[in-house]
Every structure is written in C-alpha cells, then in structure tokens.
C-alpha positions as CSV (number, residue, x, y, z in Angstrom):
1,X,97.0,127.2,134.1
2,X,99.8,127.1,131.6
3,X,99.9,130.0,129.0
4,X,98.6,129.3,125.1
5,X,100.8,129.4,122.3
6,X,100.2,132.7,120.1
7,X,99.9,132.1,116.3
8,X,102.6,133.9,114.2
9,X,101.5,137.4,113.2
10,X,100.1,135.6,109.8
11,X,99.3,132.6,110.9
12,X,98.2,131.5,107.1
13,X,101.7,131.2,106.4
14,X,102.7,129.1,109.1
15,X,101.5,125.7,107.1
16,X,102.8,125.7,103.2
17,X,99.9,126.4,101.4
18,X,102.0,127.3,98.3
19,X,102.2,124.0,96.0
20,X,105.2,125.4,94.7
21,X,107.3,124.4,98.0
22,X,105.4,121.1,98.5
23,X,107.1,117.8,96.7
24,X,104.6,116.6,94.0
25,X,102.1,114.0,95.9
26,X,101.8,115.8,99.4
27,X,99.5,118.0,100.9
28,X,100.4,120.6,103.5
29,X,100.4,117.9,106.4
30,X,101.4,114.0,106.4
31,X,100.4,111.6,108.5
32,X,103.4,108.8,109.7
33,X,102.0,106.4,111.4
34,X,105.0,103.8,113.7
35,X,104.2,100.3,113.1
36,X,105.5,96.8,114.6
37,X,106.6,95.3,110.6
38,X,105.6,97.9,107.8
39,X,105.7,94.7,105.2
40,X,102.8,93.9,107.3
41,X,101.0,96.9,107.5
42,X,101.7,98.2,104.0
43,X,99.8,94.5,103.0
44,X,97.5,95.1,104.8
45,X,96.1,98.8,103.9
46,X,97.0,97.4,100.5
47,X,93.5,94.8,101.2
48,X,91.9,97.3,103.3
49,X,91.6,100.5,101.9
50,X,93.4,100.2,98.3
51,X,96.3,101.7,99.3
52,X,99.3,102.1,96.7
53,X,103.2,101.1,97.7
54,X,105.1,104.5,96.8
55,X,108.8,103.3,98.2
56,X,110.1,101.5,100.8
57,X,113.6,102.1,102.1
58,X,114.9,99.1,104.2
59,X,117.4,99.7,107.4
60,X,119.6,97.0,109.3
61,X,117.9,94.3,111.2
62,X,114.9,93.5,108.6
63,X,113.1,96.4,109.7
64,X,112.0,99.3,107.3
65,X,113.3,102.5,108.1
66,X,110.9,104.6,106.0
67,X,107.7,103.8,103.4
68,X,105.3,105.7,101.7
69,X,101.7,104.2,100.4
70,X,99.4,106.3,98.6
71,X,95.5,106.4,100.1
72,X,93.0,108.2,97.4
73,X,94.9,111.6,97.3
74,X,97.2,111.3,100.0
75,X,100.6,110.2,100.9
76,X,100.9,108.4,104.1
77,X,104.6,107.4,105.6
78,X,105.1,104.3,107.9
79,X,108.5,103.1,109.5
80,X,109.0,100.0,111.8
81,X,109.2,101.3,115.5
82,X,112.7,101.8,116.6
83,X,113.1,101.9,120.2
84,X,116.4,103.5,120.3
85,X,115.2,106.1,118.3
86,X,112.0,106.9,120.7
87,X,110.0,105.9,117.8
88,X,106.8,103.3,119.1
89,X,103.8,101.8,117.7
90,X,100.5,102.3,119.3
91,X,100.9,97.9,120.4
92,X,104.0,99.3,122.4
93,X,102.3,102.3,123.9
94,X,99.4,100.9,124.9
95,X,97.2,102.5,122.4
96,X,96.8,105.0,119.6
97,X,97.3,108.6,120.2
98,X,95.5,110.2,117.3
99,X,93.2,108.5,114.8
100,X,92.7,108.8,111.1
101,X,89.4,109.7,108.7
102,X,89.6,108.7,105.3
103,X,86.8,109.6,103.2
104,X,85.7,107.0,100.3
105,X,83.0,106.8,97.8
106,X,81.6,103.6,99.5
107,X,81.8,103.5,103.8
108,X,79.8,100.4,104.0
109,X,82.3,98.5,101.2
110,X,85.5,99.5,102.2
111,X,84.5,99.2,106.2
112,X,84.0,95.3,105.1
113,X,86.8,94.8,102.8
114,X,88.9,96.2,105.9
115,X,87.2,94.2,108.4
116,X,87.7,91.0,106.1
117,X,91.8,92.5,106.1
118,X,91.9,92.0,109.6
119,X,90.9,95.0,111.5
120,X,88.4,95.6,114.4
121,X,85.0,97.0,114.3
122,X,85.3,100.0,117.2
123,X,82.1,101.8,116.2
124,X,79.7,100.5,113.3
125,X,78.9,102.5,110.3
126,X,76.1,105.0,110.5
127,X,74.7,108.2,109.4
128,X,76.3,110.9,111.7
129,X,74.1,113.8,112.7
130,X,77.3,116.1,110.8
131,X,76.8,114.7,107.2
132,X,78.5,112.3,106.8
133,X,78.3,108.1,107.6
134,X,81.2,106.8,109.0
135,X,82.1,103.7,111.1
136,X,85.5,103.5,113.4
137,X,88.2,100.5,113.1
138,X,91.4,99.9,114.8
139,X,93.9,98.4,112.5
140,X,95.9,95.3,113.2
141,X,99.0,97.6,114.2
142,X,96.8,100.2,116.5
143,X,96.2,102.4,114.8
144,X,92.6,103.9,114.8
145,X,90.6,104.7,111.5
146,X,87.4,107.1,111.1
147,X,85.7,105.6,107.3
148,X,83.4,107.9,105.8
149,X,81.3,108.9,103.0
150,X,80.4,112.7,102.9
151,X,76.3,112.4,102.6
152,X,75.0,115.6,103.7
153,X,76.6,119.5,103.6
154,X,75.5,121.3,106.5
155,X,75.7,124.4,107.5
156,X,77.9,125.1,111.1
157,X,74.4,126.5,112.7
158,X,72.2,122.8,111.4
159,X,75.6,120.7,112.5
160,X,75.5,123.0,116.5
161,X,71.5,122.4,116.8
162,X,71.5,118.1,115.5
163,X,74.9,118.2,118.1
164,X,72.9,119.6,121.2
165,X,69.4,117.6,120.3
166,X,71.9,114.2,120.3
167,X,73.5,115.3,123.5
168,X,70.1,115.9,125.2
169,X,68.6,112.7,124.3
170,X,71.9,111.0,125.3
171,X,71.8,113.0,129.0
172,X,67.8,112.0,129.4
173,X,68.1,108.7,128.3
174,X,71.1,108.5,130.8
175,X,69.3,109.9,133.9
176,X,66.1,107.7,133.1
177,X,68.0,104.3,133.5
C-alpha cells in the first residue's frame, strides 16, 4: 500500500489564507475547467448560471488560451484544450474528472434556466438528507455541476445518523427486489 503524504508541520499555512497575498477577486483555490471552444462555454454559463466575462486572452489558431468568468463570488478560469500542451476537455477524456457545486439562492430556477442553456439533467433537484437541495447536470463541454440551495444547517452528528438511515433503506430495499 503506497505511503500517505504528511501535511507540513502547519498545515494552515500550506493554502493562502492571507487576502493580502491573494489578487483581488480570488479565493484560496480556483477551479480551471479545459473546454473544446471557451466562446462556447463562456456563452453558455453566461445563460446558465449568470456568469460574468472577466477577460479573455486569445492564442493562435482561434482558440482561447486563457478566460476568466465570474460565478456569484468566485472566479472560474477556462482555456480551449491544447493537445500539445497535455491540456484536455472532459469530451476528449471520456468524461469529467471532478465536478463542481455552486450554491444559488434559487436551485429549482437556475437548474431550469441551465437545462433550457443546453445541459443535461444527471440527478434531479431534491432535498438532500445534508441540508441542502441540490440537483446534478453535465454541461455541454463535460463538465459536471452539483446546484444547490443551502436549506437546512445541521450538525455533523444529525448529517452521520440521516446518512446511515438512507444507506439502510437503500441496502433493504436492494436485498428485497
């Protein structure tokens, strides 16, 4: 079994939690998300979720070398894939490797407005035995997206006990067909 990685004798300074050395409009971590056409995909989470253009810097070829967009308080950065670089979308691999959660004011609205934008439904929007109601698209480019509203704080002990009642109804219901 391969060895795990020790955290750094403070591992609270590992990630910059000091605003002073973070540019104004980012938070501690980014997500940048490969894309076949950014024009595309910045239109789209433009319909979808609202999202703001920050910049866009164009390369050779027609293809976008780096973009920003703005989502509620967060920067997001998006480039074309560039094969020579290593750099793939989730269309080129196959699928996504990691998957997004944006929290909104309004799940059920913005999981339609993004649905009428073009992406597909993965998991429909419900209340979540963890608090909160969320539904789970994939984007036209592959990427995967967890929408939620926060509805419910919970304590870690309530979020443990609804967990293991879920999982035993899902592990009867299973056995019994």
């Amino acid at each position: 079994m391969p060895s795990q990685p020790t955290a750094p004798a403070d591992a609270s300074s590992a990630i910059a939690p000091d605003s002073c050395i973070l540019p104004p409009g980012y938070h501690s971590v980014t997500p940048y998300l490969i894309v076949n056409s950014a024009a595309d995909a910045i239109a789209f989470y433009r319909h979808a979720f609202g999202a703001t253009e920050i910049m866009r810097l164009d390369g050779p070829h027609g293809k976008t070398w780096h973009a920003e967009i703005q989502l509620g308080n967060t920067r997001v950065m998006l480039a074309d894939e560039h094969p020579e670089l290593g750099f793939f979308s989730p269309q080129t691999l196959g699928g996504a490797g990691v998957s997004l959660l944006v929290y909104v004011a309004d799940v059920d609205a913005i999981f339609a407005q993004a649905l009428a934008a073009g992406a597909t439904r993965l998991r429909a929007v419900q209340d979540q035995f963890y608090g909160d109601r969320s539904g789970m698209l994939r984007d036209p480019f592959g990427h995967v997206w967890s929408i939620a509203t926060h509805i419910e704080d919970l304590s870690t002990e309530e979020i443990c006990a609804r967990s293991r009642a879920l999982l035993s109804k899902r592990c009867k219901s299973a056995i019994n067909n």
